[in-house]
PDB file of N, CA, C, O and CB in Angstrom:
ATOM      1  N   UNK A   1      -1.899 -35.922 -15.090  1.00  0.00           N
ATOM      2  CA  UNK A   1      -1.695 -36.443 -13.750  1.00  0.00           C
ATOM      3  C   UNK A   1      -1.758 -35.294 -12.743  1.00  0.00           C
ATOM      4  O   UNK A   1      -0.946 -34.369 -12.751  1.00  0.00           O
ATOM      5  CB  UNK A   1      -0.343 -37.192 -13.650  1.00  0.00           C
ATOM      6  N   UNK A   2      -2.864 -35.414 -11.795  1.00  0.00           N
ATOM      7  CA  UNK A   2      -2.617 -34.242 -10.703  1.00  0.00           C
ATOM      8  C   UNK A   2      -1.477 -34.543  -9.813  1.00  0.00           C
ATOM      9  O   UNK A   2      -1.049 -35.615  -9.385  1.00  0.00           O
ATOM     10  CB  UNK A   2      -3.893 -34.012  -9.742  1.00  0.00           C
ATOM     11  N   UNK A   3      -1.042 -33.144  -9.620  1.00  0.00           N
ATOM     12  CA  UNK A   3       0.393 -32.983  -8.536  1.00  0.00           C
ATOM     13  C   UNK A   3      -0.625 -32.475  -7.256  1.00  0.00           C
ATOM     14  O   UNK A   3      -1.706 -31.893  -7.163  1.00  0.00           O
ATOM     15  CB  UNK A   3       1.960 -31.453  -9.134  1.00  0.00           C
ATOM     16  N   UNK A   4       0.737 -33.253  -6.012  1.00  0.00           N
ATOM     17  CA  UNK A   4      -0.038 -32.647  -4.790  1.00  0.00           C
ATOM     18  C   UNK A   4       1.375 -32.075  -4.342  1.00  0.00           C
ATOM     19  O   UNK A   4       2.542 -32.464  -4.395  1.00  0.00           O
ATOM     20  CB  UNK A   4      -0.994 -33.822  -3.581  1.00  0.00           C
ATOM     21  N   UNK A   5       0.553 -30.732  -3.778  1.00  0.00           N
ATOM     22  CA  UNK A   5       1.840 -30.167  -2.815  1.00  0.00           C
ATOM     23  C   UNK A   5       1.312 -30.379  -1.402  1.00  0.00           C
ATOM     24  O   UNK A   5       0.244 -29.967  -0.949  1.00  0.00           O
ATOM     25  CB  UNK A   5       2.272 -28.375  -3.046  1.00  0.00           C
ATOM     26  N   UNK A   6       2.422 -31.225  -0.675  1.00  0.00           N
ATOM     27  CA  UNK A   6       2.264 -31.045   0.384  1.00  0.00           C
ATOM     28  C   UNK A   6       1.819 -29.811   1.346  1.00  0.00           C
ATOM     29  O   UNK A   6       1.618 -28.901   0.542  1.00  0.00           O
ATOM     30  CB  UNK A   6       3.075 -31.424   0.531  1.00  0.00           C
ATOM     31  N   UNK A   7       1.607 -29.398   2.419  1.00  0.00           N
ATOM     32  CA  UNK A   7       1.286 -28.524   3.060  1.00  0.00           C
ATOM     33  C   UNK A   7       1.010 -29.222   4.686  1.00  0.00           C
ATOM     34  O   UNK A   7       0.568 -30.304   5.072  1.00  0.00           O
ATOM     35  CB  UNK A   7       0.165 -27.852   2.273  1.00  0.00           C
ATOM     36  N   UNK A   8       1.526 -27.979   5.375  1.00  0.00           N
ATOM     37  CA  UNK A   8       1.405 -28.133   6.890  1.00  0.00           C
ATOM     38  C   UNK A   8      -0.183 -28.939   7.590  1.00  0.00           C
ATOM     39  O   UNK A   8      -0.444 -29.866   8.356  1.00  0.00           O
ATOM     40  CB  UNK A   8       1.546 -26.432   7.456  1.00  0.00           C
ATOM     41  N   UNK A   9      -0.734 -28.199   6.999  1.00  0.00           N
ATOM     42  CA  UNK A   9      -2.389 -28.075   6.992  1.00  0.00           C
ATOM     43  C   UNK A   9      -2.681 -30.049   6.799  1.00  0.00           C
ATOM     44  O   UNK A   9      -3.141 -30.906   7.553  1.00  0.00           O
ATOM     45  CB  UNK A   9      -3.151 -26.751   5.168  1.00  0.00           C
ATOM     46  N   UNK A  10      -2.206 -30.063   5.604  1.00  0.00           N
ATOM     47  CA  UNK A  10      -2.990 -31.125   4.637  1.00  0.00           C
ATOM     48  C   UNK A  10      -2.507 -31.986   5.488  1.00  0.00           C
ATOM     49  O   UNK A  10      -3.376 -32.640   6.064  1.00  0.00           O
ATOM     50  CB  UNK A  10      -2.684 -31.379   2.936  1.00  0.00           C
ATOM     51  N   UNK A  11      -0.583 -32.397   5.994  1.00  0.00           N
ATOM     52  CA  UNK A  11      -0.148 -33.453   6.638  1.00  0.00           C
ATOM     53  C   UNK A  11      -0.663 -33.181   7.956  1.00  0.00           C
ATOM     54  O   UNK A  11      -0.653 -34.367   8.288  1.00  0.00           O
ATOM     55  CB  UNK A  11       1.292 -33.671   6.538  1.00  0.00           C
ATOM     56  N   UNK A  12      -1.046 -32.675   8.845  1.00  0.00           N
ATOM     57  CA  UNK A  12      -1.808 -32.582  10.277  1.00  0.00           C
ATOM     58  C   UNK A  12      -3.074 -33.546   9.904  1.00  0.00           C
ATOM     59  O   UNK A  12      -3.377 -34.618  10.428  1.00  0.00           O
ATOM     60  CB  UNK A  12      -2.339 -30.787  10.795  1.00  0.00           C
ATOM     61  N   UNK A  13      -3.822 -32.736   8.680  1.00  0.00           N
ATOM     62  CA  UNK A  13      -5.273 -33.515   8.752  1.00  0.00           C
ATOM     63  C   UNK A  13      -4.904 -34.908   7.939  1.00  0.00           C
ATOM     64  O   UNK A  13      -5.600 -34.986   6.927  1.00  0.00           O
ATOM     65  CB  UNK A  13      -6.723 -32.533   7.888  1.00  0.00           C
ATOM     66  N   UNK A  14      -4.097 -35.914   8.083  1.00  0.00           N
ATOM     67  CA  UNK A  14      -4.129 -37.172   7.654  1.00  0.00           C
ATOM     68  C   UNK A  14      -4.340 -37.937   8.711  1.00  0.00           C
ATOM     69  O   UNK A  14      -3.548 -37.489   9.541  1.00  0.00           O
ATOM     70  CB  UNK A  14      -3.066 -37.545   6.980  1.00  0.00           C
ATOM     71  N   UNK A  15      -5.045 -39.010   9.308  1.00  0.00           N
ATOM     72  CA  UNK A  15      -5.579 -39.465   9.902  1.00  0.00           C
ATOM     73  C   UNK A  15      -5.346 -41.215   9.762  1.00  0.00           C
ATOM     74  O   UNK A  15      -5.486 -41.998   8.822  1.00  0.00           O
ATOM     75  CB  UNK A  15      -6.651 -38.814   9.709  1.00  0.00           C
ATOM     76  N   UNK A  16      -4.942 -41.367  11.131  1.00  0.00           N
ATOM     77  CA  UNK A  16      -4.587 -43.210  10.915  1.00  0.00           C
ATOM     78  C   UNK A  16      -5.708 -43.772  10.449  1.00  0.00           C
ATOM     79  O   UNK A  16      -6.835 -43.297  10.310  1.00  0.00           O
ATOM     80  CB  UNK A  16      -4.210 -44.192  12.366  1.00  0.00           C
ATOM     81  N   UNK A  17      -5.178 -45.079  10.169  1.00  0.00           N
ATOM     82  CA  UNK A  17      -6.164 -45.932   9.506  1.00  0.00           C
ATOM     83  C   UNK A  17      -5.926 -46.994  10.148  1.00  0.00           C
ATOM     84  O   UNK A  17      -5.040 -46.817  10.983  1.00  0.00           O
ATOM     85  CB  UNK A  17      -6.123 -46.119   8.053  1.00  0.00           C
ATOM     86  N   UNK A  18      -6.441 -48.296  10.114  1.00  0.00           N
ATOM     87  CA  UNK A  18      -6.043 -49.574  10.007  1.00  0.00           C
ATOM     88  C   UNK A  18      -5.052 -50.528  10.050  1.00  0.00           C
ATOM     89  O   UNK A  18      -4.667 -51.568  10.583  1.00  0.00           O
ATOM     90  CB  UNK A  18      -6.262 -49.713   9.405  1.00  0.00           C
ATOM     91  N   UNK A  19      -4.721 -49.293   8.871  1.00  0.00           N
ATOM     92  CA  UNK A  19      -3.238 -50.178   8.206  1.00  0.00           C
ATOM     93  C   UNK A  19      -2.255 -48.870   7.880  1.00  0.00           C
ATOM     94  O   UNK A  19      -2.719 -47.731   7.931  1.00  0.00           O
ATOM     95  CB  UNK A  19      -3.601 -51.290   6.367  1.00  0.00           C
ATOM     96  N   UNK A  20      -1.148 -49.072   7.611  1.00  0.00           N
ATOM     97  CA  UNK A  20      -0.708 -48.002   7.563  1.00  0.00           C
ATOM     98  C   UNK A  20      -0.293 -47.676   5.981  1.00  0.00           C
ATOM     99  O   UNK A  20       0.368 -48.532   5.393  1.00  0.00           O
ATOM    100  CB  UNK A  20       0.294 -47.964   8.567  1.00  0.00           C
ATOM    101  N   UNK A  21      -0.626 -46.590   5.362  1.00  0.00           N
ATOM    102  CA  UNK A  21      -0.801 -45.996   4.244  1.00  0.00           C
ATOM    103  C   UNK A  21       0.240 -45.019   3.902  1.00  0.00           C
ATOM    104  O   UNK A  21       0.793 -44.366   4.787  1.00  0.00           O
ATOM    105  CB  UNK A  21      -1.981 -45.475   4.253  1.00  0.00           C
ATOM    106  N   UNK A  22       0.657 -44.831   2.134  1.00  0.00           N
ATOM    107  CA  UNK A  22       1.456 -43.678   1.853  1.00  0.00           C
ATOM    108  C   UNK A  22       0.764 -42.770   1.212  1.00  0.00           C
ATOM    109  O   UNK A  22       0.050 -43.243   0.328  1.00  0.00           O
ATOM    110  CB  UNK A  22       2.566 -43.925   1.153  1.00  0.00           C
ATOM    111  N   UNK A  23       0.710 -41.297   1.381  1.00  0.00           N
ATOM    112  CA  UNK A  23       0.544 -40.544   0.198  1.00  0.00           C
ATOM    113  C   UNK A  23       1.988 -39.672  -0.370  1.00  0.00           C
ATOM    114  O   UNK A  23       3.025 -39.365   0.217  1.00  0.00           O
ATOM    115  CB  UNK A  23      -0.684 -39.537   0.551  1.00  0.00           C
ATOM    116  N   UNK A  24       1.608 -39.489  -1.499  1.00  0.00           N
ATOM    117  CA  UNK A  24       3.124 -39.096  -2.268  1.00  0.00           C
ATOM    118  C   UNK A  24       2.865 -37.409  -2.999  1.00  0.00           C
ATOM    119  O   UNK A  24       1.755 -37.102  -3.433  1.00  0.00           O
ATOM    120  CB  UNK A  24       3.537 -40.548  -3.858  1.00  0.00           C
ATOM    121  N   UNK A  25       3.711 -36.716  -3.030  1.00  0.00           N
ATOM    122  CA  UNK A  25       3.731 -34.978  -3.670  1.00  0.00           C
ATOM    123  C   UNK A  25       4.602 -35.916  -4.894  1.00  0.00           C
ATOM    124  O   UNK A  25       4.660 -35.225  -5.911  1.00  0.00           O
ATOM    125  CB  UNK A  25       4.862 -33.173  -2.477  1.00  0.00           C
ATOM    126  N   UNK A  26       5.202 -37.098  -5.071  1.00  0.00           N
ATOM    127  CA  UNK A  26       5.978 -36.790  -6.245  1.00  0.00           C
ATOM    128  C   UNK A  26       7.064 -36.986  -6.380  1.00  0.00           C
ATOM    129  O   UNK A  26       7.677 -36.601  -5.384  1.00  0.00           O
ATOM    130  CB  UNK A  26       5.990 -35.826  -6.555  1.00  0.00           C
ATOM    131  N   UNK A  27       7.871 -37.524  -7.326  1.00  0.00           N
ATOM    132  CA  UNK A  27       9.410 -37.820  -7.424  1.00  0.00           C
ATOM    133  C   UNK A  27       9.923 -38.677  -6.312  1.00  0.00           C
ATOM    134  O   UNK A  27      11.102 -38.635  -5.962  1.00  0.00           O
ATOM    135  CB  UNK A  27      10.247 -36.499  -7.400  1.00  0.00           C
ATOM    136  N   UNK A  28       8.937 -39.536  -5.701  1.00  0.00           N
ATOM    137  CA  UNK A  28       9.493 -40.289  -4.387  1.00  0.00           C
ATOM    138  C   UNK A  28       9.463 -40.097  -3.492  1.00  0.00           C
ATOM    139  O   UNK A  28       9.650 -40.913  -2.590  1.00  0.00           O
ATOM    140  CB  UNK A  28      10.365 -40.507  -4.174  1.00  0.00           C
ATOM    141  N   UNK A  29       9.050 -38.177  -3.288  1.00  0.00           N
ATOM    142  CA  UNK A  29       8.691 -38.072  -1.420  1.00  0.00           C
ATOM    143  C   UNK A  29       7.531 -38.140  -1.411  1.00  0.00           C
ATOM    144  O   UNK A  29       6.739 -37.903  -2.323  1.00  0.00           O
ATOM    145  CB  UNK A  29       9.039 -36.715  -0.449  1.00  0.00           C
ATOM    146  N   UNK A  30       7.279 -38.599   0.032  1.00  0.00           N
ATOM    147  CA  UNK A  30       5.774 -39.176   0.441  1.00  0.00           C
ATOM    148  C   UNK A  30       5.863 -39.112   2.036  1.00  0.00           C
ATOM    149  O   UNK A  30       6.975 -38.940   2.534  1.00  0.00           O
ATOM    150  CB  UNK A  30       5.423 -40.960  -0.162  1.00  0.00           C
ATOM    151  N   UNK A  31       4.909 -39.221   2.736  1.00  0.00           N
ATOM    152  CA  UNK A  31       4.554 -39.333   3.760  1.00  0.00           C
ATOM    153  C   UNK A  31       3.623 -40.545   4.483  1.00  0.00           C
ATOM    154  O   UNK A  31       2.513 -40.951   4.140  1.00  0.00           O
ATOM    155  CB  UNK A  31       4.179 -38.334   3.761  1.00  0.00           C
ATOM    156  N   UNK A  32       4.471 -40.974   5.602  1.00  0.00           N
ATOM    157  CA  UNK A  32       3.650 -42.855   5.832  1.00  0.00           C
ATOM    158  C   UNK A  32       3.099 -42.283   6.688  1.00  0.00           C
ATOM    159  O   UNK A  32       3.493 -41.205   7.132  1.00  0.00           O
ATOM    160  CB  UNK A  32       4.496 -44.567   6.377  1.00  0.00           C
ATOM    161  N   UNK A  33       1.855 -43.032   7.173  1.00  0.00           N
ATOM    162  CA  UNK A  33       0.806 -43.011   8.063  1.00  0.00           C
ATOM    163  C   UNK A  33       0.665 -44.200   9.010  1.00  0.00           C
ATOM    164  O   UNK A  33      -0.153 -45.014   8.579  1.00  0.00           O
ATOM    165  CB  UNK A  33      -0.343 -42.862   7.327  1.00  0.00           C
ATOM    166  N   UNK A  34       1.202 -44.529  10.135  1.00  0.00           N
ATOM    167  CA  UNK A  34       1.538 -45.615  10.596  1.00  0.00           C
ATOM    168  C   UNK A  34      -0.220 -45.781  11.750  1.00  0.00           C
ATOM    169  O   UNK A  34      -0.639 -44.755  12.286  1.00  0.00           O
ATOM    170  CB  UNK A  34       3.365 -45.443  11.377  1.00  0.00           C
ATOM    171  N   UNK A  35      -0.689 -46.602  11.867  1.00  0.00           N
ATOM    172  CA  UNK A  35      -1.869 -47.057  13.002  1.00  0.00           C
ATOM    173  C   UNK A  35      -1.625 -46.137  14.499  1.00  0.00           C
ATOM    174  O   UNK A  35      -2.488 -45.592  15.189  1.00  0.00           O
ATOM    175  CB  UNK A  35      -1.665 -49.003  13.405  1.00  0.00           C
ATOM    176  N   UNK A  36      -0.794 -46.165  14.615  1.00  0.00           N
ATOM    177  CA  UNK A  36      -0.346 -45.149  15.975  1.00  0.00           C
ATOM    178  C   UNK A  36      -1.001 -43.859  15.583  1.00  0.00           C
ATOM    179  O   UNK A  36      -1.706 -43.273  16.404  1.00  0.00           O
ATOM    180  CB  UNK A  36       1.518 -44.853  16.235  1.00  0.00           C
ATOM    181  N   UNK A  37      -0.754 -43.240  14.019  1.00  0.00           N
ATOM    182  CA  UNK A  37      -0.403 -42.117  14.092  1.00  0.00           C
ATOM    183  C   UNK A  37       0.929 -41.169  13.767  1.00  0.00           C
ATOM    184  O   UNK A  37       1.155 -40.035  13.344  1.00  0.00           O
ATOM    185  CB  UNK A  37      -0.669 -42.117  14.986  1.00  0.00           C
ATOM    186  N   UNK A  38       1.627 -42.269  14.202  1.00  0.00           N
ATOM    187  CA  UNK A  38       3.111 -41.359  13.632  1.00  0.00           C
ATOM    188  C   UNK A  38       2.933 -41.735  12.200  1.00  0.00           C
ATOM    189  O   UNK A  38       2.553 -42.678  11.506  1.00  0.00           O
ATOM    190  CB  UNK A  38       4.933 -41.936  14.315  1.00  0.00           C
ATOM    191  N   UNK A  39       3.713 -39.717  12.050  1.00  0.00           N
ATOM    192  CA  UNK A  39       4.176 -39.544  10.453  1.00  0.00           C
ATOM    193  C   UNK A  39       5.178 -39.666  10.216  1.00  0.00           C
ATOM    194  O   UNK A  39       5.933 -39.231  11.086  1.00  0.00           O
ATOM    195  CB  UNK A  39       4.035 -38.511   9.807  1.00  0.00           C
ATOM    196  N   UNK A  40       5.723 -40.167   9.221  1.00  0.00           N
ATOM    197  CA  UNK A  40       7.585 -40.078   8.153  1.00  0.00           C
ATOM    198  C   UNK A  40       7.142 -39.977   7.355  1.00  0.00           C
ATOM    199  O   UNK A  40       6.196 -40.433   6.713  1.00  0.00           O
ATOM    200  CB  UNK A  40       8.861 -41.224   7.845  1.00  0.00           C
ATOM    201  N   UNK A  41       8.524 -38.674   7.292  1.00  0.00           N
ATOM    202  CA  UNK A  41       8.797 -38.546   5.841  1.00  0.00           C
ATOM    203  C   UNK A  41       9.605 -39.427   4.994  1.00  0.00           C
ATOM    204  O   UNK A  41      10.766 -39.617   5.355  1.00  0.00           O
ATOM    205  CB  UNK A  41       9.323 -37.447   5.675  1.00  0.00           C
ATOM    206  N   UNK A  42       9.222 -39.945   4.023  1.00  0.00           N
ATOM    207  CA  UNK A  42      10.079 -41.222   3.130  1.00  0.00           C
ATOM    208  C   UNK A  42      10.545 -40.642   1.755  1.00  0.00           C
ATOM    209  O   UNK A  42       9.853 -39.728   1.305  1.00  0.00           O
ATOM    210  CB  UNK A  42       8.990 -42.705   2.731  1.00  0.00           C
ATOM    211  N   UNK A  43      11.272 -40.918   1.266  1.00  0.00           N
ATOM    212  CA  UNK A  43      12.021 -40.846  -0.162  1.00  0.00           C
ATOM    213  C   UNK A  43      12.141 -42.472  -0.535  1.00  0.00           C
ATOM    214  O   UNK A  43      12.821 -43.433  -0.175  1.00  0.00           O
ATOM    215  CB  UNK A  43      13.750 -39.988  -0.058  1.00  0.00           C
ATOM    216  N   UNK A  44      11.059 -42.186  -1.478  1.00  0.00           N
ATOM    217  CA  UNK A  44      10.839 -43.961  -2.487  1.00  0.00           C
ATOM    218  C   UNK A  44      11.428 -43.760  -3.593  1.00  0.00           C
ATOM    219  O   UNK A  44      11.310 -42.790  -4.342  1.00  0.00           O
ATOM    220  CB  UNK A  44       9.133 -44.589  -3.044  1.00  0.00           C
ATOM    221  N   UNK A  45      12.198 -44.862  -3.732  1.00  0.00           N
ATOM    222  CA  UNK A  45      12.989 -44.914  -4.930  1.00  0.00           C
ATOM    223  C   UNK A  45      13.662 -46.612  -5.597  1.00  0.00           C
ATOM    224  O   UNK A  45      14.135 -47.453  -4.833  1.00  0.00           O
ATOM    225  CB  UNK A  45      14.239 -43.863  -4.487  1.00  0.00           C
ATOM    226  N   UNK A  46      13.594 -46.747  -6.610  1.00  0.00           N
ATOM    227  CA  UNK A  46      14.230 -47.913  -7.120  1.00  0.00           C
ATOM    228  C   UNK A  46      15.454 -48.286  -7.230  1.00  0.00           C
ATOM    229  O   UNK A  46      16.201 -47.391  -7.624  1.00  0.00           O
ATOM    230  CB  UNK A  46      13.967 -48.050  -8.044  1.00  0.00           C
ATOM    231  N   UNK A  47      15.959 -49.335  -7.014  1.00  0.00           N
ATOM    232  CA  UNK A  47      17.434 -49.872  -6.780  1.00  0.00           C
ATOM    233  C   UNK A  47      17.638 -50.980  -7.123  1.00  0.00           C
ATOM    234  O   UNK A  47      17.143 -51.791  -6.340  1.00  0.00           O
ATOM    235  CB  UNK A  47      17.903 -49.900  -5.572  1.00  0.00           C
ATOM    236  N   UNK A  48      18.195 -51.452  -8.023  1.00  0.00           N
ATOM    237  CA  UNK A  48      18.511 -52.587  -8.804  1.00  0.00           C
ATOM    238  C   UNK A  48      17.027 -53.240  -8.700  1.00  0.00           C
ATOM    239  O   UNK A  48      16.827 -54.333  -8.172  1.00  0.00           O
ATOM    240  CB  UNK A  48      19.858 -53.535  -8.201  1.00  0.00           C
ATOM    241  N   UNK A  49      16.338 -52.687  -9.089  1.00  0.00           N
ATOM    242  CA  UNK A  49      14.763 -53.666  -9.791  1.00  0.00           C
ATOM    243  C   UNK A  49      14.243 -53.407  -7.848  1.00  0.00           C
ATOM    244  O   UNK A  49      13.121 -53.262  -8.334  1.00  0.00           O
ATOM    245  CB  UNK A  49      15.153 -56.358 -10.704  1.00  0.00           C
ATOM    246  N   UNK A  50      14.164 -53.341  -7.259  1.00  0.00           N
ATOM    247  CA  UNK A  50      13.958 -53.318  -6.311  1.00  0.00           C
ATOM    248  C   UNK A  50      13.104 -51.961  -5.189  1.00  0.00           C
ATOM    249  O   UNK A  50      13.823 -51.571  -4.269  1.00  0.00           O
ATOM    250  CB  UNK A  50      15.037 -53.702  -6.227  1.00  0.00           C
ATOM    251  N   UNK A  51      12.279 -51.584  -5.242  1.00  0.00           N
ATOM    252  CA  UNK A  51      11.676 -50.774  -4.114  1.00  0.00           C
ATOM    253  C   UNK A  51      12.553 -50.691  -2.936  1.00  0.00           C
ATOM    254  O   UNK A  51      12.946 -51.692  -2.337  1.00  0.00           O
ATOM    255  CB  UNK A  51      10.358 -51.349  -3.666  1.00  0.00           C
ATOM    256  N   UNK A  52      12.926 -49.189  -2.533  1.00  0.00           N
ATOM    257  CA  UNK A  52      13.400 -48.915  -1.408  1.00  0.00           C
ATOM    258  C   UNK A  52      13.274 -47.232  -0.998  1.00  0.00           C
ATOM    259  O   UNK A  52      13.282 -46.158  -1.600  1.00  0.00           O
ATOM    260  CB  UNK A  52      14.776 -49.473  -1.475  1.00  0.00           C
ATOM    261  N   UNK A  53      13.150 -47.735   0.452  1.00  0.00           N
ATOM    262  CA  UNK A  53      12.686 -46.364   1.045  1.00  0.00           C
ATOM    263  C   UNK A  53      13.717 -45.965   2.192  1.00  0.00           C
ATOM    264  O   UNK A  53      13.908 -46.687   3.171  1.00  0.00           O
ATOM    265  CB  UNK A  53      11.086 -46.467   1.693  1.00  0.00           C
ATOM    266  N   UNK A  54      14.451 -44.585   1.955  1.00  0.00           N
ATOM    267  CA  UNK A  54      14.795 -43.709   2.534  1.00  0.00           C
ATOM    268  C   UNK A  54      14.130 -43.121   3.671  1.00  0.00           C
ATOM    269  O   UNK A  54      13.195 -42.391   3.341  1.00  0.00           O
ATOM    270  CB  UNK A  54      14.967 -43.077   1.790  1.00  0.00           C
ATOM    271  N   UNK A  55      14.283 -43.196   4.609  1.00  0.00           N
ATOM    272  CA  UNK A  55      13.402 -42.394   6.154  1.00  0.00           C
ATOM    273  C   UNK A  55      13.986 -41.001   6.215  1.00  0.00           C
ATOM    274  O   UNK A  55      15.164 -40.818   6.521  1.00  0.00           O
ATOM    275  CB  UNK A  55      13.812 -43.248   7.986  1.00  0.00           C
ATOM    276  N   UNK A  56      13.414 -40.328   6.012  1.00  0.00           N
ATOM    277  CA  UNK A  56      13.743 -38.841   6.123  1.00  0.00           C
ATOM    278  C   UNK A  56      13.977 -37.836   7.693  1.00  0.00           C
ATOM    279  O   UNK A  56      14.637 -36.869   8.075  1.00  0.00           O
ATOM    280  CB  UNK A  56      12.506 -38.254   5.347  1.00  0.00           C
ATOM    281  N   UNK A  57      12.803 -38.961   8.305  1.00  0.00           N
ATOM    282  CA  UNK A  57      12.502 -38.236   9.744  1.00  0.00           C
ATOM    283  C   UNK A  57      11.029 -38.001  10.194  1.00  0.00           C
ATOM    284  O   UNK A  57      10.199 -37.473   9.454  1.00  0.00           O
ATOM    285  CB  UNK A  57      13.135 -36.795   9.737  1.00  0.00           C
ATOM    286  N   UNK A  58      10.822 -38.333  11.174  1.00  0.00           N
ATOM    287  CA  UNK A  58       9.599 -38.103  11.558  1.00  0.00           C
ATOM    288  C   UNK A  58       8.771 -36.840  11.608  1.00  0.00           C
ATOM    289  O   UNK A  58       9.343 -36.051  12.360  1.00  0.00           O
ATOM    290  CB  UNK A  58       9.627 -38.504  12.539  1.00  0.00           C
ATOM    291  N   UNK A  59       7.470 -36.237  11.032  1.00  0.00           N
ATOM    292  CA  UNK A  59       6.414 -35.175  11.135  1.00  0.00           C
ATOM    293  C   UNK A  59       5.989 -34.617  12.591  1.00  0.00           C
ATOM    294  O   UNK A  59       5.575 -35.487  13.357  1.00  0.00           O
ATOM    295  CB  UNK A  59       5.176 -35.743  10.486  1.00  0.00           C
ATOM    296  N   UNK A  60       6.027 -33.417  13.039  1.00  0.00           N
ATOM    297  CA  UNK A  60       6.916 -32.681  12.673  1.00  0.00           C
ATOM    298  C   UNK A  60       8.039 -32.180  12.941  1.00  0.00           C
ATOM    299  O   UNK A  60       8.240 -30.999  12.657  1.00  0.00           O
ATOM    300  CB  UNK A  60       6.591 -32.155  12.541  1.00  0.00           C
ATOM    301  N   UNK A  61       9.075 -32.989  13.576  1.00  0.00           N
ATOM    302  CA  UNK A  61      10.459 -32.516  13.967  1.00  0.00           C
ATOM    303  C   UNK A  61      11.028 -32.621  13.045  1.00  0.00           C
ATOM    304  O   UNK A  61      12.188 -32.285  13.281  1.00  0.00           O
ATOM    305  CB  UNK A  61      11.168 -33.064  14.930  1.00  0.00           C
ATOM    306  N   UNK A  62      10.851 -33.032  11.623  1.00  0.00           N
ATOM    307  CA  UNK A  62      11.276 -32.708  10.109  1.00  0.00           C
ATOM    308  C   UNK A  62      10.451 -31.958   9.325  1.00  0.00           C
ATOM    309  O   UNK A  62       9.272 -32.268   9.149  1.00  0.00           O
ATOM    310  CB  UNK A  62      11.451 -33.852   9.331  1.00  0.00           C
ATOM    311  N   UNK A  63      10.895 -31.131   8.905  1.00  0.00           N
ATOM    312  CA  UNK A  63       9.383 -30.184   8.033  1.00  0.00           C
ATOM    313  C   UNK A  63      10.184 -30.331   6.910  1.00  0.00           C
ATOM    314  O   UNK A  63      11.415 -30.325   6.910  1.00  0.00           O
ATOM    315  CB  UNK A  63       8.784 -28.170   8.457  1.00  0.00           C
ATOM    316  N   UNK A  64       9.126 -30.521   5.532  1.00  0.00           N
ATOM    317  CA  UNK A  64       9.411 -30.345   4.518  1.00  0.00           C
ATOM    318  C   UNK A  64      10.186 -29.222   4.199  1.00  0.00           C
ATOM    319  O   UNK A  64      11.061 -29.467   3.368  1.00  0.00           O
ATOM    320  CB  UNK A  64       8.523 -30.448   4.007  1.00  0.00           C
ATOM    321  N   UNK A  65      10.125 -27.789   4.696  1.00  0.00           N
ATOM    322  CA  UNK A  65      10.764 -26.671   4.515  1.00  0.00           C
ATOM    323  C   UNK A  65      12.340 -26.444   5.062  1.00  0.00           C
ATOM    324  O   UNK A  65      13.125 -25.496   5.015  1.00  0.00           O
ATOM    325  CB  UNK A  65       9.895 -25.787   5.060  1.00  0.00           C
ATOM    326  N   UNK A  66      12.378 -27.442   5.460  1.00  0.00           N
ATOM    327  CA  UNK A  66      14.029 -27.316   6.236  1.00  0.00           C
ATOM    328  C   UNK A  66      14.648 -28.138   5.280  1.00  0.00           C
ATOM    329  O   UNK A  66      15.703 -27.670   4.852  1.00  0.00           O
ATOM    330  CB  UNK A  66      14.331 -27.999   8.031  1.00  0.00           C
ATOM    331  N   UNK A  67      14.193 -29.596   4.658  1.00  0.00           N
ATOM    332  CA  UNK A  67      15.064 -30.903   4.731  1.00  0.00           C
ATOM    333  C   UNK A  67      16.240 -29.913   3.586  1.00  0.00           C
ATOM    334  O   UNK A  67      15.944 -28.863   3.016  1.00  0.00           O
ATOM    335  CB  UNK A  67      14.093 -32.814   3.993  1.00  0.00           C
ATOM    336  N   UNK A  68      17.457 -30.581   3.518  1.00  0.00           N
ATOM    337  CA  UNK A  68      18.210 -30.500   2.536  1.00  0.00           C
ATOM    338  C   UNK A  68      19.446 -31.268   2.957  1.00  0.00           C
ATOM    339  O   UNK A  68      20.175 -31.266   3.949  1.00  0.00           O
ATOM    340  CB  UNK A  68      18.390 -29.147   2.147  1.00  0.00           C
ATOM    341  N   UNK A  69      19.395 -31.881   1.888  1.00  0.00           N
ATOM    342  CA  UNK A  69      20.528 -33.449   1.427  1.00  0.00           C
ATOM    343  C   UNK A  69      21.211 -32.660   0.277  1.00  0.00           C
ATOM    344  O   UNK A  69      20.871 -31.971  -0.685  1.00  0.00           O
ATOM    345  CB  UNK A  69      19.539 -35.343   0.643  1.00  0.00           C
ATOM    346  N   UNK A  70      22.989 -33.368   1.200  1.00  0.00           N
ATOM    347  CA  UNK A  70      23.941 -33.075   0.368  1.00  0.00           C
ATOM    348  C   UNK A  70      24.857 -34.498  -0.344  1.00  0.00           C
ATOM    349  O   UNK A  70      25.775 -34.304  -1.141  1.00  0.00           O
ATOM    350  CB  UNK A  70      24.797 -32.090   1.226  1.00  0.00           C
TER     351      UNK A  70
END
């Protein structure tokens, strides 16, 4: 399975679409792509059989390099 590491670079060049899309680095963080344009950062994760997503904060007044949860 290829791993993606996020990067500054890579999340700038993602580009709206249509519809709005996730790509994922892995273990549940990912980044949404909303029709506007705005980015979040999300933490996907399962909960009693159930899909659910954590909002981390919007790209880039959240950088991957700062976040830390206690």
């Amino acid at each position: 399975m290829k791993v993606t590491t996020f990067t500054d670079i890579m999340i700038r060049k993602l580009r709206p679409e249509d519809k709005k899309y996730i790509r994922g680095e892995g273990n549940g963080f990912t980044v949404r792509v909303m029709p506007s344009g705005a980015k979040t950062w999300l933490y996907a994760y399962t909960f009693d059989g159930k899909r659910r997503e954590l909002n981390l904060g919007c790209y880039p007044n959240a950088s991957n390099k700062k976040m830390h949860i206690e």
